[in-house]
C-alpha positions in Angstrom: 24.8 -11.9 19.2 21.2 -10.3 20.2 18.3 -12.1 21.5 15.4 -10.4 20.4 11.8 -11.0 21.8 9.4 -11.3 19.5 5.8 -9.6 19.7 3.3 -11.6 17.5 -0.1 -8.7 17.0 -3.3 -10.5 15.9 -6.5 -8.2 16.9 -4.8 -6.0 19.1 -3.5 -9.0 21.6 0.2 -10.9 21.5 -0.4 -13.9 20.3 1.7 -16.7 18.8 0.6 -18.4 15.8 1.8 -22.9 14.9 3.7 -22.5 11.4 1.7 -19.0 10.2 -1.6 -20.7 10.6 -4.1 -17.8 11.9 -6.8 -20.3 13.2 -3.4 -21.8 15.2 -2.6 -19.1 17.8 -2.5 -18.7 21.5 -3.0 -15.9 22.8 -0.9 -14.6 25.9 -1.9 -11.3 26.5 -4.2 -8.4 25.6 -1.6 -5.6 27.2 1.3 -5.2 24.1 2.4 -2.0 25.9 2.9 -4.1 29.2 4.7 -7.2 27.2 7.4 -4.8 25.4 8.1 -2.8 28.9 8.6 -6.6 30.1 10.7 -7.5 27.7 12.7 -4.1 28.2 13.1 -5.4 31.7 14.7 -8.1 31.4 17.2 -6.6 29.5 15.8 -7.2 25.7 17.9 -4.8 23.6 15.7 -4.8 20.3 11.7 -6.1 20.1 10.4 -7.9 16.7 6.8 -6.9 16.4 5.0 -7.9 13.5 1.6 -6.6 12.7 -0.4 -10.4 12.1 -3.6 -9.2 10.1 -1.5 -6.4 8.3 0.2 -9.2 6.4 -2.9 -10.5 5.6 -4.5 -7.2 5.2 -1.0 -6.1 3.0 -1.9 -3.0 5.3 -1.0 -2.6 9.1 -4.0 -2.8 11.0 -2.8 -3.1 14.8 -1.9 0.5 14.5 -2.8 1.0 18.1 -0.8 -1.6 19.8 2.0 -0.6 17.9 1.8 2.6 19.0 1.8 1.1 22.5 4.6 -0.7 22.5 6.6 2.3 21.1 5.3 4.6 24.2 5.8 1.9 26.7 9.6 1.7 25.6 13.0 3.4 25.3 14.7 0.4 23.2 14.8 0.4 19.5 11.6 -1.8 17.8 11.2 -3.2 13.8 8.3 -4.1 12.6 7.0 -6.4 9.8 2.8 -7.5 8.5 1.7 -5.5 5.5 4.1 -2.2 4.8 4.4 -2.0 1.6 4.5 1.4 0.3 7.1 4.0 0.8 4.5 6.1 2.7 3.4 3.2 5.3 7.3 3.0 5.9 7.3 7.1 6.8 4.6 6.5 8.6 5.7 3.8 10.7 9.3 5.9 11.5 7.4 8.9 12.0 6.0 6.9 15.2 9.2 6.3 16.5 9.7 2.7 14.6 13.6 2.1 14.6 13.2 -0.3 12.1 11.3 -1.6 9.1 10.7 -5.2 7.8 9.7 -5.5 4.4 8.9 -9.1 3.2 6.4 -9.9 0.3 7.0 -6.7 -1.1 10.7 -7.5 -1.0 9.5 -10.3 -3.4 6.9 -8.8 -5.6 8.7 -5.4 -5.7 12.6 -5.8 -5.3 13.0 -2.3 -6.4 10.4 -0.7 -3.4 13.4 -2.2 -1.2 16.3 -0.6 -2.9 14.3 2.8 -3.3 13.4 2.5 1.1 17.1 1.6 1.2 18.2 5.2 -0.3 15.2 7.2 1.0 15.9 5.4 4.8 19.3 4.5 5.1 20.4 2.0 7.8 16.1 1.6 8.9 15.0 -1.5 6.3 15.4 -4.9 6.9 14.4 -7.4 4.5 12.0 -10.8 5.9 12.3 -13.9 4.0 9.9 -16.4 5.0 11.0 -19.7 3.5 9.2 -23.7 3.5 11.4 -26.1 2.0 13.9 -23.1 0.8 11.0 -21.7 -1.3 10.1 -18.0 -0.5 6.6 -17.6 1.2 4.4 -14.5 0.8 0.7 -13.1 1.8 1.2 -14.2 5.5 2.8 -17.2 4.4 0.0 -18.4 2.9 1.3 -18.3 -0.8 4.5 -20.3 -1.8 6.6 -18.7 -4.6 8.9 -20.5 -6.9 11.9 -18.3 -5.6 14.9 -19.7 -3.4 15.4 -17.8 -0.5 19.0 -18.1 -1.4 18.5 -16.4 -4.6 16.3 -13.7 -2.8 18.8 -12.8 -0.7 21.3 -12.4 -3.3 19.4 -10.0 -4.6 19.9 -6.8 -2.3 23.3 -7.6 -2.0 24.8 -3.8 -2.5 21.1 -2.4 -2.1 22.0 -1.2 1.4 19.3 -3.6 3.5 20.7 -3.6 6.9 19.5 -7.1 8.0 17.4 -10.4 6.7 15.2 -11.9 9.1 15.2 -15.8 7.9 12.2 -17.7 9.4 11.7 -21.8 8.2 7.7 -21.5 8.6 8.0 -25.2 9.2 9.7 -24.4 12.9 8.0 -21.7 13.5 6.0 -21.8 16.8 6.7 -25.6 16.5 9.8 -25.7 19.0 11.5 -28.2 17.2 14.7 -26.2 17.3 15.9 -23.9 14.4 16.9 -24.8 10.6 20.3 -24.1 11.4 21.9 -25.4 8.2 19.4 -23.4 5.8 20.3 -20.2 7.9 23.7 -21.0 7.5 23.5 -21.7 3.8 21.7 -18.2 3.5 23.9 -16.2 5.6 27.2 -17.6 4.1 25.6 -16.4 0.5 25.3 -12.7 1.3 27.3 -10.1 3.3 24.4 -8.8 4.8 24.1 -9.9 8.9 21.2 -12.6 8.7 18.8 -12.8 11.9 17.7 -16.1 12.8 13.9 -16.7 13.5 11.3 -19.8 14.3 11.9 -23.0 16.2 14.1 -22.1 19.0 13.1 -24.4 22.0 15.5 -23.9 24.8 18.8 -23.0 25.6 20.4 -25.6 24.0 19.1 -24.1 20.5 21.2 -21.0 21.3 24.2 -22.5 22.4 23.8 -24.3 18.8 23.7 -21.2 17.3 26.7 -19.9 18.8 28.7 -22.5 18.1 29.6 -21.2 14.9 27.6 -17.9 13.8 30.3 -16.4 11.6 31.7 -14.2 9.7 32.0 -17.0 7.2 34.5 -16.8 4.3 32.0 -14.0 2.2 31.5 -11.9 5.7 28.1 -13.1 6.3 27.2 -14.6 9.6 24.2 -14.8 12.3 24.3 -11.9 14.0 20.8 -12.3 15.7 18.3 -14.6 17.2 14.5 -14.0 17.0 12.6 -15.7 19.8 8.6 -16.1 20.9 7.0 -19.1 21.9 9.8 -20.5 23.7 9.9 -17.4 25.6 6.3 -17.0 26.8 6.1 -21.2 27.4 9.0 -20.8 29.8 10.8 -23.4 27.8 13.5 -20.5 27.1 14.8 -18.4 30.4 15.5 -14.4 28.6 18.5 -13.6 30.9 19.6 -17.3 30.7 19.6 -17.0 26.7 20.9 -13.4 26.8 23.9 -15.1 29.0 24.8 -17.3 26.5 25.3 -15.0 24.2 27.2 -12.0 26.1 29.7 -13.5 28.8 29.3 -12.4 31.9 25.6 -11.2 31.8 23.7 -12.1 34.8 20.2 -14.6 34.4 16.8 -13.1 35.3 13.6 -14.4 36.3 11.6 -16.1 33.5 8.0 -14.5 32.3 
């Protein structure tokens, strides 16, 4: 299973935001280059970034730190916050994105996702954003009346490569992940599901591990996004990246 550190963009700076709020965020630095080539560092094998105002926006808008990240790194790096065109997704490959997240679009415009699917085979990953099970949109700020459940199900045979399932209601809280609602989702679908939001410490992982799948349909957890935890030093990377791949070695916290 892969740890994946997440890279949270809000006027050019990484930031992490309490449960989506904008007005709740802490900001940790104004380098995004120099965070990614830390990340890379310490080992990280993927990076999350999500572009903050571009959700908002339904644009991206961090275009330059973006851009950063991708120079300051050899390691493959999706990102999420406001692509939702075919062109933004060229775009955003063309700049040596390895991966892209598409999220409200994925709920307002189910068939953007299977056409990216055939255009960009094996490069689109779908973000559901769930509170209370129900799908989320517009930066989380609207609540829709779809299950994520029943979202999911939807690009099943669409060729999506991952979902990304965040419970907003962790998110940034370090309360520890909705493990049973990621389970739920990820024994619904054959697609890998990524977990994301509420991971506190090691202990969350080792949770997570203790039974990630394949479950009977071939689904399982075959990620685990990480943020606050990471940059509070509640969560040691090469501690977390151990428990999931024996016999790596620790190394030194952020």
């Amino acid at each position: 299973m892969m740890i994946i550190p997440a890279i949270d963009l809000k006027d050019g700076q990484c930031v992490r935001l309490f449960q989506g709020d904008m007005t709740q965020h802490t900001v940790y630095s104004d380098d995004p280059g120099a965070m990614a080539r830390h990340w890379q560092a310490l080992g990280a094998q993927r990076l999350h970034v999500v572009d903050l105002n571009g959700a908002f926006a339904g644009q991206p808008v961090n275009a330059a730190a973006i851009a950063a990240i991708v120079a300051a790194t050899t390691i493959p790096v999706q990102l999420g916050g406001g692509i939702r065109t075919l062109e933004t997704i060229e775009s955003c490959l063309t700049m040596g994105i390895q991966r892209i997240i598409l999220g409200t679009v994925a709920c307002r415009e189910p068939q953007l996702v299977r056409q990216a699917c055939q255009h960009f085979p094996g490069r689109i990953l779908v973000g559901i954003d769930a509170r209370d099970g129900w799908v989320a949109v517009e930066g989380w700020a609207e609540v829709t009346d779809i299950r994520a459940v029943d979202l999911a199900q939807r690009f099943e045979e669409v060729g999506v490569a991952e979902i990304i399932f965040t419970d907003i209601a962790r998110d940034g809280a370090l309360r520890g992940p909705n493990l049973e609602a990621t389970r739920a989702l990820a024994e619904s679908v054959t697609i890998p599901v990524i977990l994301s939001g509420g991971i506190s410490s090691l202990a969350d992982i080792q949770r997570v591990m203790e039974n990630p799948g394949p479950y009977a349909n071939g689904g399982r957890i075959a990620g685990i996004i990480t943020g606050k935890a990471l940059y509070d030093g509640r969560l040691d990377f090469g501690a977390a990246v151990a428990a999931c791949t024996p016999g790596s070695k620790p190394s030194n916290r952020l």
